[in-house]
C-alpha positions as CSV (number, residue, x, y, z in Angstrom):
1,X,105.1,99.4,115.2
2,X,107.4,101.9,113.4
3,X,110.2,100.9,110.9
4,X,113.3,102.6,109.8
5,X,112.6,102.8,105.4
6,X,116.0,104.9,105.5
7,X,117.7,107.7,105.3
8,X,118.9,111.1,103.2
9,X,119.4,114.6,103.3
10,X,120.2,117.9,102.2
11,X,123.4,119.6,102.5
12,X,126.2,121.7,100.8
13,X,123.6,124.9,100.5
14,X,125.1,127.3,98.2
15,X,123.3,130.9,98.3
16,X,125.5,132.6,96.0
17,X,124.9,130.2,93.6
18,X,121.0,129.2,94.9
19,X,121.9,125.7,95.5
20,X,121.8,122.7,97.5
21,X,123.2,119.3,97.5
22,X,120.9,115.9,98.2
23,X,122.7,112.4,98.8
24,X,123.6,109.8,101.2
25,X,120.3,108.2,100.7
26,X,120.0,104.7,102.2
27,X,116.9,103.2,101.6
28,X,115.7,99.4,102.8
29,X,116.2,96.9,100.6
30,X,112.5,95.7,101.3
31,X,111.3,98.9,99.7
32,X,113.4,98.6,96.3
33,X,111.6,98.8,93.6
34,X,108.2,99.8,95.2
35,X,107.9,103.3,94.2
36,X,109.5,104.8,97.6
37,X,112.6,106.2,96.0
38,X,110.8,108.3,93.8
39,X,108.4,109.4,96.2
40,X,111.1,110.4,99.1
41,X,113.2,112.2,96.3
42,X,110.0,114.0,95.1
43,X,109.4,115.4,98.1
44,X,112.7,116.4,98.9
45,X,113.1,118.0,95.4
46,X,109.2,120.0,96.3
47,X,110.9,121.5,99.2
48,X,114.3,122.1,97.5
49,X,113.1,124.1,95.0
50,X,111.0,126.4,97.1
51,X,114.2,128.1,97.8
52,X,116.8,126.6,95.3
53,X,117.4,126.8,91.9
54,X,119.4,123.9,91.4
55,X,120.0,120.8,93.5
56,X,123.0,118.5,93.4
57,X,123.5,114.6,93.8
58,X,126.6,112.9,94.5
59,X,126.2,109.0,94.1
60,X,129.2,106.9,93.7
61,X,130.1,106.2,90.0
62,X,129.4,102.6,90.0
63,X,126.0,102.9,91.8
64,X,123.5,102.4,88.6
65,X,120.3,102.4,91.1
66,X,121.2,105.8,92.0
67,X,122.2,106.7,88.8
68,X,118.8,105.3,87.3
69,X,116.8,106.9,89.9
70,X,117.7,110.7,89.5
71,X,117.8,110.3,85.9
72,X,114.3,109.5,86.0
73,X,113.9,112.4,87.7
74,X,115.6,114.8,84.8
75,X,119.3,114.9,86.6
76,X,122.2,114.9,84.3
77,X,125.5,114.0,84.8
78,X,127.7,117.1,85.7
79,X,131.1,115.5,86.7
80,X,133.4,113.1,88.3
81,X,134.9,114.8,91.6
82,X,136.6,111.7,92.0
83,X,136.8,107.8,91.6
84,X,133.9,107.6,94.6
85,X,131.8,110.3,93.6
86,X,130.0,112.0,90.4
87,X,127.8,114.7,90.5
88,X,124.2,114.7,88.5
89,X,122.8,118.3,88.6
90,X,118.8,118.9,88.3
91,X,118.1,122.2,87.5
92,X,114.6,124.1,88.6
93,X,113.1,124.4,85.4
94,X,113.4,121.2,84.6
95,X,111.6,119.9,87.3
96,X,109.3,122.4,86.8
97,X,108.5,120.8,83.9
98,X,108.2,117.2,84.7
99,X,105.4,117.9,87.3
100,X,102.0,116.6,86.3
101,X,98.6,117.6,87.8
């Protein structure tokens, strides 16, 4: 049996700036809190910054799970583009450092 756990992706590459943008993540509710978040994003982020330097998220202002999660993750907030969407920026290096073997 295979089950749907969600959906994201990446989008808004920006080579003059070596960028991309990750958002639109829907992930089921049965899987909140279990760990899955962190381990779709991580992946996502590995293979993001193989080519990138910096990746984007837009979350909706008033969505504090989102927010939460790619804090976590080292993102800071960047900017309001408008009252539906902010923008948390995670830059390379960062990451970079966060990684533990």
């Amino acid at each position: 049996m295979q089950c749907i756990v969600g959906s994201t992706r990446f989008y808004g590459l920006d080579a003059e700036t070596a960028s991309i943008r990750i958002g639109f993540m829907f992930l089921a509710r049965s899987l909140w809190g279990t760990g899955a978040n962190a381990e779709i994003k991580g992946a996502l982020l590995a293979l993001g910054f193989k080519y990138f330097d910096t990746v984007f998220f837009d979350i909706g202002p008033e969505n504090s799970r989102s927010i939460a999660a790619v804090t976590k993750l080292g993102a800071l907030f960047s900017h309001n583009v408008s009252d539906n969407k902010a923008v948390y920026v995670l830059a390379k290096s960062t990451w970079n450092q966060q990684i533990k073997c």
